[in-house]
C-alpha positions as CSV (number, residue, x, y, z in Angstrom):
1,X,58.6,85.6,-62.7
2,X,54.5,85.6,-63.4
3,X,54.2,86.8,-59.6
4,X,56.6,89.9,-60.5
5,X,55.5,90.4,-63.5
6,X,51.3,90.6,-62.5
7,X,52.6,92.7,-59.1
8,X,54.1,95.1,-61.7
9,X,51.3,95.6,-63.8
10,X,48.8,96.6,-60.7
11,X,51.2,98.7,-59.3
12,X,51.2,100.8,-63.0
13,X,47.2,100.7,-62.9
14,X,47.3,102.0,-59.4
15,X,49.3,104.4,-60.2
16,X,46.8,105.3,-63.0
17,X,43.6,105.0,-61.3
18,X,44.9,106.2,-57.5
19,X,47.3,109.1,-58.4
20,X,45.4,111.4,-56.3
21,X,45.2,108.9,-53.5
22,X,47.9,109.2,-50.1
23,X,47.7,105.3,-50.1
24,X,45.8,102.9,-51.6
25,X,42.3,102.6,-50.1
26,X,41.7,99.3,-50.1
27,X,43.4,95.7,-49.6
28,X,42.3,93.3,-50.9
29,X,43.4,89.6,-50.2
30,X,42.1,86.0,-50.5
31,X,40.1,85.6,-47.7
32,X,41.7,83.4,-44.3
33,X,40.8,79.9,-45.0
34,X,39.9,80.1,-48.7
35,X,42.2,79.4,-51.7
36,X,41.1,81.0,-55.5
37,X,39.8,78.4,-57.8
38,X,42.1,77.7,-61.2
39,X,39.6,75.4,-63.3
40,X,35.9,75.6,-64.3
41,X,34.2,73.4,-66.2
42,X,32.1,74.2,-68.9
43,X,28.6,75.2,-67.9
44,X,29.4,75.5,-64.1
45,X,30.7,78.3,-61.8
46,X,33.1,78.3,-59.6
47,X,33.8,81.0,-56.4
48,X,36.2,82.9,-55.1
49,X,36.5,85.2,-51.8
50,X,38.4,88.0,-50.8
51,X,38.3,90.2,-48.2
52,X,38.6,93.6,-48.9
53,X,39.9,96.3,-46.2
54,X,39.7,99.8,-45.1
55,X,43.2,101.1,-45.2
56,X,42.2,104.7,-44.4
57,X,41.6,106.2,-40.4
58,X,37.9,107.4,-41.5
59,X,34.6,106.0,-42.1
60,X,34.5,104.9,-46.1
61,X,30.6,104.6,-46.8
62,X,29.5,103.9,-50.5
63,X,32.0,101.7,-51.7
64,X,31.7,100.0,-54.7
65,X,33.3,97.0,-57.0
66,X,34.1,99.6,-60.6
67,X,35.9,96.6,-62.6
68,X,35.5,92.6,-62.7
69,X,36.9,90.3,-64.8
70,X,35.0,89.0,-68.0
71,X,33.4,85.9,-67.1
72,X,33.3,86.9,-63.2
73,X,30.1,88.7,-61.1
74,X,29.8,90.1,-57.9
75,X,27.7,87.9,-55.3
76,X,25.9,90.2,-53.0
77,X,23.9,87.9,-51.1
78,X,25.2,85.0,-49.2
79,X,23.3,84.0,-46.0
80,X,26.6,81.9,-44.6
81,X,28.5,85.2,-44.8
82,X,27.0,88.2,-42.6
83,X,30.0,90.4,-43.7
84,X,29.2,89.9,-47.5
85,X,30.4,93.5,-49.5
86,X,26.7,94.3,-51.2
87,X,26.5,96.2,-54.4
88,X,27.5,99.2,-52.5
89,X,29.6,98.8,-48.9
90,X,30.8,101.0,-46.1
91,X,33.5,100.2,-44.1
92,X,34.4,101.4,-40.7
93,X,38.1,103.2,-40.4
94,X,41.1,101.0,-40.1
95,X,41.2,98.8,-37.2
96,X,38.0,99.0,-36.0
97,X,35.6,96.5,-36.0
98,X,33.5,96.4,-39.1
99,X,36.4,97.7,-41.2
100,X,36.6,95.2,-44.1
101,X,34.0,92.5,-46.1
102,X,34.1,89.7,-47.7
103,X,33.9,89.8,-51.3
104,X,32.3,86.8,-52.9
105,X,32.5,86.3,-56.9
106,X,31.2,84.0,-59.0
107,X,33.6,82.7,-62.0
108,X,32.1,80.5,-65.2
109,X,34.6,80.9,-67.4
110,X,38.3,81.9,-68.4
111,X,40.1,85.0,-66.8
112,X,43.3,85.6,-67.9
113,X,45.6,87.2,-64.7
114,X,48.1,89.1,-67.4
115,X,45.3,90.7,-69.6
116,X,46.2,93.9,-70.2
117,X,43.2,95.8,-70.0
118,X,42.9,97.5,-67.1
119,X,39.0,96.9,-66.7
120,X,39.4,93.5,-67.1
121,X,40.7,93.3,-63.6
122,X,38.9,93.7,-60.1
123,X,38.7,97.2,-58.6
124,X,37.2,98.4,-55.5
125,X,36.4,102.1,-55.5
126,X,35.7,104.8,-53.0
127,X,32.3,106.8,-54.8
128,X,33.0,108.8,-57.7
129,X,35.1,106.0,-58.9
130,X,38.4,108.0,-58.9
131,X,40.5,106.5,-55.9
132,X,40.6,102.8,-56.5
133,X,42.8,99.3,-55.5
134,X,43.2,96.2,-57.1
135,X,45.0,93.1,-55.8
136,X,48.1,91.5,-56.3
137,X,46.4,88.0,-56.2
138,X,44.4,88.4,-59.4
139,X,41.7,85.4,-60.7
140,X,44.1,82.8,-63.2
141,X,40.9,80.6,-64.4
142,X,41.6,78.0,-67.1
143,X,39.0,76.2,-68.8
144,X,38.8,72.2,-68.7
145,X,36.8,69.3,-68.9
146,X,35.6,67.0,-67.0
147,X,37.3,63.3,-67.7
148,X,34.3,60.7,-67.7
149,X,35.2,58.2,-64.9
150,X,32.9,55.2,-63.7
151,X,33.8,52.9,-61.0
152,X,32.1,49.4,-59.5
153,X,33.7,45.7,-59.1
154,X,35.9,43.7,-61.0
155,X,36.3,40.4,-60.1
156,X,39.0,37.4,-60.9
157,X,36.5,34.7,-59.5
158,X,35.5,35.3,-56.0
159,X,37.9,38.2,-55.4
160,X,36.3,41.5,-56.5
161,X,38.7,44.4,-56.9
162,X,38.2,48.2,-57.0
163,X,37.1,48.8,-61.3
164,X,37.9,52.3,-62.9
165,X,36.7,52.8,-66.4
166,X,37.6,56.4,-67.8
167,X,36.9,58.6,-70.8
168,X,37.7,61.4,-73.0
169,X,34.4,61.6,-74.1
170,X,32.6,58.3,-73.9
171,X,33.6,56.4,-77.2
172,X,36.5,54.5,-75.8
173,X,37.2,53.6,-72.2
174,X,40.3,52.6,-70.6
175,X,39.8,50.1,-68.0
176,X,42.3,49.4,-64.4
177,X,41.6,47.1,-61.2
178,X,43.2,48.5,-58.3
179,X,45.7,46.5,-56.0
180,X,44.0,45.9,-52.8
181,X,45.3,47.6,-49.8
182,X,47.1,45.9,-47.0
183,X,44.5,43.2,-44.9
184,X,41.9,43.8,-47.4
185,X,40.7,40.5,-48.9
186,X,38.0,42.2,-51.4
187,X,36.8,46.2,-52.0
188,X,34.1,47.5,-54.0
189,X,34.0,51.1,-55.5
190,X,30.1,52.1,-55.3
191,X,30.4,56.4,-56.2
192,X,32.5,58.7,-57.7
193,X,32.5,62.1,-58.2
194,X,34.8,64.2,-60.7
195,X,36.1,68.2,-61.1
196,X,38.4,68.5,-63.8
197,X,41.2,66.5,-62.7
198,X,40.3,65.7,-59.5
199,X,38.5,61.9,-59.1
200,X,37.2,61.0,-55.9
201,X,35.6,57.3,-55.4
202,X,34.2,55.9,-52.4
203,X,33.2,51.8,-51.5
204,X,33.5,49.3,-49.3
205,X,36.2,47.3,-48.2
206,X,36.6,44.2,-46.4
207,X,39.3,42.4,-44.3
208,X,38.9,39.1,-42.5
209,X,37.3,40.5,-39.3
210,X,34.8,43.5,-41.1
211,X,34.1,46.0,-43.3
212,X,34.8,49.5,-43.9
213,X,35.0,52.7,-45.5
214,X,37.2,53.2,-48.3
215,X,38.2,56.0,-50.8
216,X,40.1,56.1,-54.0
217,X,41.3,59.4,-55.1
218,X,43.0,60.5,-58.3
219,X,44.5,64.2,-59.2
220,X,45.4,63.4,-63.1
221,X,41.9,62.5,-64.6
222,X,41.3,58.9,-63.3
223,X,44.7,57.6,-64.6
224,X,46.6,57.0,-61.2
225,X,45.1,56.6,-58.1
226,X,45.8,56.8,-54.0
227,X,43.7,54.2,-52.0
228,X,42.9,55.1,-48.1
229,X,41.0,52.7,-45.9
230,X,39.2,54.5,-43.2
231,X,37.9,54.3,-39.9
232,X,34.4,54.1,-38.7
233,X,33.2,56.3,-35.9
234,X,34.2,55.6,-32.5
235,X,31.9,53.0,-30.8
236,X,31.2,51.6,-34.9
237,X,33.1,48.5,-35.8
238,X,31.9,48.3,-39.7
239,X,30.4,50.7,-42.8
240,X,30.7,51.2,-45.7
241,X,30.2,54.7,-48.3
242,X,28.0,54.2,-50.8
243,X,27.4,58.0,-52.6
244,X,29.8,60.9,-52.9
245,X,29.8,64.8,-54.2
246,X,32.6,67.0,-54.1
247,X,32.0,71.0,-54.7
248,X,34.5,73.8,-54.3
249,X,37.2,71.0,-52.4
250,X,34.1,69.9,-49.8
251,X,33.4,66.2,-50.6
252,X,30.5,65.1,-49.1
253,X,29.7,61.2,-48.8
254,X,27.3,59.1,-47.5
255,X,26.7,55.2,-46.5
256,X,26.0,53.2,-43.3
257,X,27.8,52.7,-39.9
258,X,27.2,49.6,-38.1
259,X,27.4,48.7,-34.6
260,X,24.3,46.7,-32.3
261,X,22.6,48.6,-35.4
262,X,22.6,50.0,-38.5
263,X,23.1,54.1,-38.8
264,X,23.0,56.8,-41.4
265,X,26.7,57.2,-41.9
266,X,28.4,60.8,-43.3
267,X,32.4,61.5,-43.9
268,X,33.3,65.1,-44.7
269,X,36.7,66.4,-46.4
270,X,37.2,69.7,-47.0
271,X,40.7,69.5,-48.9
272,X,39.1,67.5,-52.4
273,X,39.1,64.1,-50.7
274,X,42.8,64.0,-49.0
275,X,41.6,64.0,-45.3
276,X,38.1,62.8,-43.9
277,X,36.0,63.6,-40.5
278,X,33.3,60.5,-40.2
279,X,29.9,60.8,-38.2
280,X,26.7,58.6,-37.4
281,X,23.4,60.3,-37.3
282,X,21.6,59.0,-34.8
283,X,18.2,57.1,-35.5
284,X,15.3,58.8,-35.6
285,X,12.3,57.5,-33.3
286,X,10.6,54.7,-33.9
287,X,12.7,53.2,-36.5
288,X,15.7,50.4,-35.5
289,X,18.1,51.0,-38.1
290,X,18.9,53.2,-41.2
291,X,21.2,53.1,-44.5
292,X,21.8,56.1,-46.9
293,X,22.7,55.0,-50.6
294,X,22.9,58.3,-52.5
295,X,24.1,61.9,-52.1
296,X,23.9,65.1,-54.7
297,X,24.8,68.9,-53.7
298,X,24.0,72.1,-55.7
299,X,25.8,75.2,-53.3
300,X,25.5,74.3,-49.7
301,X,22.0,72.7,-50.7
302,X,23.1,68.7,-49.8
303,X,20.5,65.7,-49.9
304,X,21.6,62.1,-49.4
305,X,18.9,59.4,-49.5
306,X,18.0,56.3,-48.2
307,X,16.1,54.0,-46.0
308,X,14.8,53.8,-42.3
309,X,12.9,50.2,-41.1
310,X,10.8,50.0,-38.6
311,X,9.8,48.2,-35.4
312,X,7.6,45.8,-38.3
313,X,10.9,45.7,-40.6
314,X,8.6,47.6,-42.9
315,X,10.9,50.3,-44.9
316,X,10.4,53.5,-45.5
317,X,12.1,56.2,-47.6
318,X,14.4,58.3,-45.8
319,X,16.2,61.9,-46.4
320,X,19.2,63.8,-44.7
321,X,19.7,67.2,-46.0
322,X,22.2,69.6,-45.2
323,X,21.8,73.7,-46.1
324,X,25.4,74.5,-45.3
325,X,27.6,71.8,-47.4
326,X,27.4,68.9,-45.0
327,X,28.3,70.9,-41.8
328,X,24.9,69.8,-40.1
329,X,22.5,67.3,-41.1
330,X,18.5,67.2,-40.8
331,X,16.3,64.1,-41.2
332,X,13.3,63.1,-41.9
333,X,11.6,59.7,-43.5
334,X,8.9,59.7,-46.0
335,X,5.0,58.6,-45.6
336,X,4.6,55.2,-47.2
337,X,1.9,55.8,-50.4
338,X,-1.0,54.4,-50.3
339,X,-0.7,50.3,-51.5
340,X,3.2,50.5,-50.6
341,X,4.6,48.3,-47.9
342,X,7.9,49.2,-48.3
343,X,10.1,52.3,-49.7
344,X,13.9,52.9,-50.6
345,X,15.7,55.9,-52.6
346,X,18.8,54.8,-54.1
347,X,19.8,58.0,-56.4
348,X,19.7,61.8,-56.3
349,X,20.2,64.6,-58.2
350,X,19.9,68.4,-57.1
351,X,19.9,71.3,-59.7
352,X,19.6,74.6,-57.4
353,X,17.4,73.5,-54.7
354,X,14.9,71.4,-57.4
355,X,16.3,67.9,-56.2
356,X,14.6,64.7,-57.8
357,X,15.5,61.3,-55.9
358,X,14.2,58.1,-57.2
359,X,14.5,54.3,-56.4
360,X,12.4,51.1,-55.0
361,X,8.6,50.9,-54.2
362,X,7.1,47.8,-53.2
363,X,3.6,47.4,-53.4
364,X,1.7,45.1,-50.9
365,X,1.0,42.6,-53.7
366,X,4.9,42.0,-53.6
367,X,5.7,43.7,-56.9
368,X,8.6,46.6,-57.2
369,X,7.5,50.1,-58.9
370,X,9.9,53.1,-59.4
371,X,9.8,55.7,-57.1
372,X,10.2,59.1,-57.4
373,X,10.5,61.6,-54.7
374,X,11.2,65.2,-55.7
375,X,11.8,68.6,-53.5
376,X,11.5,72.3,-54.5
377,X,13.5,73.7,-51.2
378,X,16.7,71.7,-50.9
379,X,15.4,68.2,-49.2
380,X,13.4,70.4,-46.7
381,X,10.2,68.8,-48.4
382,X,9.1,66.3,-50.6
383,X,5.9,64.9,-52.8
384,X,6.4,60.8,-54.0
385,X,4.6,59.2,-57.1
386,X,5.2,55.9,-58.2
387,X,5.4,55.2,-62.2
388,X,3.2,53.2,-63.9
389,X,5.7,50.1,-65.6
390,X,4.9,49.6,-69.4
391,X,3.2,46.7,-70.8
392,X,4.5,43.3,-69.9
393,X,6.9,44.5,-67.2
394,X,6.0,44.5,-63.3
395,X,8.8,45.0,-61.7
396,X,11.4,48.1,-62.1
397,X,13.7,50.4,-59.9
398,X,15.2,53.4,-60.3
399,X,18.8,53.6,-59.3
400,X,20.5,57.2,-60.6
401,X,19.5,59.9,-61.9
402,X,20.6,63.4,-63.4
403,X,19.2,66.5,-63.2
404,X,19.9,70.1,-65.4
405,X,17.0,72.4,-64.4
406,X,14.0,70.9,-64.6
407,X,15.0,68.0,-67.1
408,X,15.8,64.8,-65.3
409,X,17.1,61.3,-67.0
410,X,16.7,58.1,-64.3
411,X,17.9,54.9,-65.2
412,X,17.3,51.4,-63.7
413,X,16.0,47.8,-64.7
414,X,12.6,46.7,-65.6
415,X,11.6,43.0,-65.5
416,X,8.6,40.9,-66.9
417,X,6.4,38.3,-64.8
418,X,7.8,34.4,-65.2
419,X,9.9,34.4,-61.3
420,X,13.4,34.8,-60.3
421,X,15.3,33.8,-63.6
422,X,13.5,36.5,-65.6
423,X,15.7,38.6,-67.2
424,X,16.1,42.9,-66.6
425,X,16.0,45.1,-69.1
426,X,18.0,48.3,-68.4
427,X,15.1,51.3,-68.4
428,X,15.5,55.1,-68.4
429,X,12.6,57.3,-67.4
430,X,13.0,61.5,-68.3
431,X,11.1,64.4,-67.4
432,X,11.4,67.4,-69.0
433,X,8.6,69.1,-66.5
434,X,10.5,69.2,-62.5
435,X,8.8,65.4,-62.4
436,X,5.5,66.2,-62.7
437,X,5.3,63.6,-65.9
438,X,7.9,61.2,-67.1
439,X,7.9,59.0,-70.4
440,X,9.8,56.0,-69.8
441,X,11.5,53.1,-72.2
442,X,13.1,49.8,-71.7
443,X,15.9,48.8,-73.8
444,X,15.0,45.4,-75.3
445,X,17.6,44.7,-77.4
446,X,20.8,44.3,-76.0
447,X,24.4,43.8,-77.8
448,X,25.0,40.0,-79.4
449,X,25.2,37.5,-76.5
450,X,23.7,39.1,-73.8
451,X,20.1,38.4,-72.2
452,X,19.9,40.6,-69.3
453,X,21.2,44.0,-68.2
454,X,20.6,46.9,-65.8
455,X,21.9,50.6,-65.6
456,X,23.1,51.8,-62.3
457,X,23.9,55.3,-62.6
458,X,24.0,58.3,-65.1
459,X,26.0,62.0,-65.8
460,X,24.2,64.2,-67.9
461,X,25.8,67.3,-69.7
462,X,23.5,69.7,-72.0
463,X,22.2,66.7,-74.4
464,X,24.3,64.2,-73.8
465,X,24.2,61.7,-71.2
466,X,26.2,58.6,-70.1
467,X,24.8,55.8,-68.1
468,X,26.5,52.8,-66.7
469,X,25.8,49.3,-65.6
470,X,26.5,45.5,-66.2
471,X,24.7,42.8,-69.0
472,X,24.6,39.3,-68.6
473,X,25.9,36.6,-71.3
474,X,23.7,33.5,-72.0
475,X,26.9,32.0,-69.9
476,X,25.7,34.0,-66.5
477,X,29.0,36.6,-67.2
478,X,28.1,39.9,-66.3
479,X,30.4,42.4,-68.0
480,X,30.2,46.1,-67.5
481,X,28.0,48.4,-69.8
482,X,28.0,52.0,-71.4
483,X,24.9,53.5,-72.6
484,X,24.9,56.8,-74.1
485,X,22.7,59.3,-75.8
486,X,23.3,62.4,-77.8
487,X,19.7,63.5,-78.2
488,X,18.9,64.5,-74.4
489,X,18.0,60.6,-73.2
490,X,15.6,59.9,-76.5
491,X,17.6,57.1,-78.4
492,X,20.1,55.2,-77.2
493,X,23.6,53.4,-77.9
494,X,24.9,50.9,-75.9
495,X,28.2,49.2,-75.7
496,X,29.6,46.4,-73.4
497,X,33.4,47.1,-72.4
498,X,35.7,43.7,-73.3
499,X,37.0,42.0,-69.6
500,X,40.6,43.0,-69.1
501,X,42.8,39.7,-68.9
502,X,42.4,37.8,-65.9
503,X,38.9,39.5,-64.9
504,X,35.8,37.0,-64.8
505,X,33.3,39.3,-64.4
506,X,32.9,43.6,-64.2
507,X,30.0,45.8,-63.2
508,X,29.8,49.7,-63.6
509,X,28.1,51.2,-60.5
510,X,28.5,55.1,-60.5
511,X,29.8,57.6,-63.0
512,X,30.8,61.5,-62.8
C-alpha cells in the first residue's frame, strides 16, 4: 500500500513538472549492487546511489539534479566512481555507451518518502528545468541511535565465555554470556562495532586442537545474538580477530593468521557481518612474523595497526591501510624512535583521513611509554612521539582511542615503580590539537574495594565519551568497568558492573 501509494504521488508530480515531455527523460533507479540506506545516526551521513538514464534517442548535455531532499546533497566527486553525475551531466542517447551516471548523495538526517512537497523529492532535469523525472524508489531515512554495546570475557573459573554489556545511554548496562558454539572449549570477544541496530563483535575462539576466528552478530541492538566460527585461510591452521569497523554494510576486521608463522590477518563482509572473505598479507621483508590488533575506517579511508618483529625479535610498529574500504591492502612498519627497542599500536581512530593510532613503546631501559602515531593522508604516512608519563608513574600504554576532528581521547593504564605486583591506574590522554600536544591524567581513586584497574577501549560522541575496561578487588577479582565523561574526557565517573550469577571474573575489552 506505501509502494502504490508513493508510485502515485510521482506519477501526479510528473505529470506536473513533465507535461510538455513525450516520455519521461530520465530513469532513475538504485544502482546494480547497491541497496538505499533506512537509518542515520545522529551526526553521521549515510549514502545512497542511483543511476540515472537517458531515455530519449539524442544527446542530452547540461543535465542537472533541480530538487533533493532536506537533509540530502549531491556528491559530485567520487574517485571509485568514473561515471559520477557532476553538478551538471550529459548523457549520450539511449543505448549507447555513456548514456546514464551514477548519482551519489549524501544523507544525514530524516527524509520522509510521502512528504508532500514536491521539492522535497529528487528531480533530474533537462536545462531550463522544465522537463524533469523523479523515481519511484524515493529516500525513507529514519533517525536512530546508536545502542552502546561493549564486549570482552566472562569467565566461571577457567572457562571464559563471550561478555556483552549493552546500553541505552551509559547509566545502566544489561549484561549476557554467550553459549559457546559446538567444539569450542573457551571464546573471547576482543571488538565490536555498532550502526543503529546492527552489532557486530569479533574474538577468538578455541577448541581442543586450535584457535580461530569468531564473530558474534546482533540485528536488535545487542539484545540477541548469532555466533559463527570461521575459517582461517587456506594453508592457516589458527587466528584470531582482534579489531572490527563496519560502514555502509562493509565490515572490515583485522587480527593474526598463523601457520609456520605469524601473519597480518584481514576478513571482509560486505552484507553487515552475515558472510566473510578471509586473507593473510604476506610479511613484509625482513621481518618473521606480524599481528594487527586494531582497525578504524572513515569512507574507503581503512587503517588497522599493529606489529612486525624482526630477525632480532625486536618489534616494531606496523600499519596496513586500505583507500577503497578493505578491497586492497598496503603496508608499511614504522622507524623505531630514538631510545626505543621495541614498538606496538594497539588502537586507532580515523576522522576523515586525520587518523591518530596509539599503544606500547618500550624504551631500552626496559620501561613502557605511550605511543602515539598519527597520519594526515589516510595511513599513507605517519609522525610518532612518545608521552612523557606524570610524576611517579613509569610505565603506561595506550590501548583505544576516539577521534572527532581533531579532538582525540586515548585511554590505557599507568603504573608506578615497586615490580610486577604494582598496581595500574586506568589513564586517559586528549588532544584537542590533531596530536600535536596531549594533557594526560591517571585516575587514582577507584570505586570501594578495588586496587587496580585499566581502560581498554573508548566511543566518543560530541562531549560525551564512554570507556571500558576491568578493576581488580583486594581479592585478585577483576570485574568489568565503565568510565564515562560528559565534559569532552575532562572529569570522570566510573562504575564497576556487579558479576552476573555464576561469573568469577569479567573484563570489558572494546566498545561501539
Amino acid at each position: 500500500m506505501i509502494r502504490e501509494f508513493n508510485q502515485n504521488v510521482y506519477l501526479l508530480v510528473l505529470s506536473f513538472i513533465s507535461f510538455n515531455a513525450y516520455a519521461l527523460p530520465f530513469s532513475i533507479y538504485p544502482k546494480s549492487g547497491t541497496s538505499l540506506p533506512t537509518q542515520v545516526l545522529p551526526g553521521e551521513a549515510v549514502s545512497a546511489f542511483y543511476t540515472i538514464t537517458n531515455n530519449t534517442g539524442s544527446l542530452r548535455n547540461n543535465n542537472y539534479i533541480k530538487y533533493l531532499p532536506p537533509n540530502v546533497t549531491q556528491i559530485t566527486f567520487n574517485r571509485y566512481f568514473p561515471d559520477l553525475c557532476g553538478s551538471t551531466f550529459n548523457l549520450q542517447p539511449n543505448g549507447k555507451a555513456g548514456d546514464s551516471c551514477t548519482l551519489e548523495l549524501s544523507i544525514t538526517g530524516v527524509v520522509n518518502a510521502n512528504d508532500p512537497i514536491p521539492q522535497h523529492h529528487l528531480f533530474a532535469c533537462f536545462p531550463g528545468g522544465a522537463t524533469c523525472a523523479g523515481t519511484n524508489f524515493p529516500l525513507n531515512v529514519t533517525l536512530v541511535e546508536n545502542a552502546l554495546v561493549a564486549v570482552g570475557s566472562y569467565s566461571i573459573n577457567a572457562a571464559s565465555l563471550p561478555g556483552i554489556a549493552t546500553s541505552a545511554q551509559g547509566l545502566t548496562w544489561n549484561q549476557q554470556t554467550l553459549p559457546l558454539p559446538t567444539n569450542i572449549i573457551r571464546a573471547f570477544l576482543i571488538g565490536v562495532t555498532s550502526s543503529g541496530p546492527t552489532c557486530v563483535a569479533v574474538g577468538e575462539y578455541v577448541s581442543n586442537t586450535n584457535d580461530v576466528p569468531g564473530v558474534a552478530l546482533s540485528t536488535d541492538s545487542g539484545n540477541t545474538w548469532s555466533q559463527q566460527v570461521l575459517t582461517p585461510p587456506s594453508g592457516f591452521s589458527n587466528g584470531y580477530l582482534s579489531g572490527i569497523n563496519c560502514n555502509n554494510h562493509i565490515c572490515n576486521a583485522v587480527g593474526v593468521y598463523t601457520n609456520s608463522t605469524q601473519q597480518f590477518g584481514v576478513a571482509r563482509s560486505l552484507d553487515n557481518g552475515g558472510s566473510w572473505s578471509l586473507q593473510a598479507l604476506p610479511l613484509l621483508s625482513p621481518y618473521i612474523s606480524g599481528q594487527l590488533i586494531g582497525v578504524n575506517c572513515s569512507g574507503n579511508n581503512c587503517v588497522g595497526v599493529g606489529s612486525y618483529r624482526d630477525n632480532s625479535f625486536l618489534n616494531h610498529a606496523a600499519i596496513a591501510y586500505s583507500l577503497d574500504a578493505g578491497t586492497n591492502w598496503s603496508q608499511i612498519t614504522l622507524p623505531l624512535l630514538s631510545g626505543i627497542r621495541d614498538a606496538f599500536l594497539i588502537g586507532a581512530s580515523c576522522s576523515g583521513t586525520f587518523c591518530v593510532a596509539v599503544g606500547e613503546y618500550d624504551t631500552n631501559t626496559g620501561n613502557q611509554l605511550p605511543g602515539i602515531a598519527v597520519s594526515v593522508n589516510g595511513g599513507i604516512s605517519w609522525s610518532q612521539t612518545t608521552l612523557t608519563l606524570p610524576s611517579p608513574y613509569i610505565d603506561g600504554t595506550l590501548t583505544g582511542i576516539s577521534c572527532n576532528s581533531n579532538k582525540c581521547v586515548a585511554v590505557g593504564g599507568y603504573s608506578q615503580p615497586g615490580g610486577s605486583n604494582v598496581p595500574i591506574n586506568p589513564a586517559i590522554a586528549v588532544t584537542t590539537n590533531g596530536g600535536v600536544t596531549w594533557s594526560q591524567q591517571v585516575l587514582t581513586s577507584l570505586p570501594a574495594g578495588f586496587i587496580s584497574g585499566t581502560l581498554n577501549g573508548i566511543e566518543c560522541s560530541a562531549n560525551t565519551c564512554i570507556a571500558v575496561g576491568n578493576y581488580t578487588s583486594s581479592s585478585f577479582v577483576d570485574t568489568a568497568a565503565v568510565v564515562t565523561s560528559t565534559d569532552g574526557g575532562n572529569t570522570w565517573s566510573q562504575q564497576t558492573l556487579a558479576l552476573p550469577a555464576g561469573i568469577t571474573r569479567s573484563e570489558l575489552i572494546g566498545i561501539s
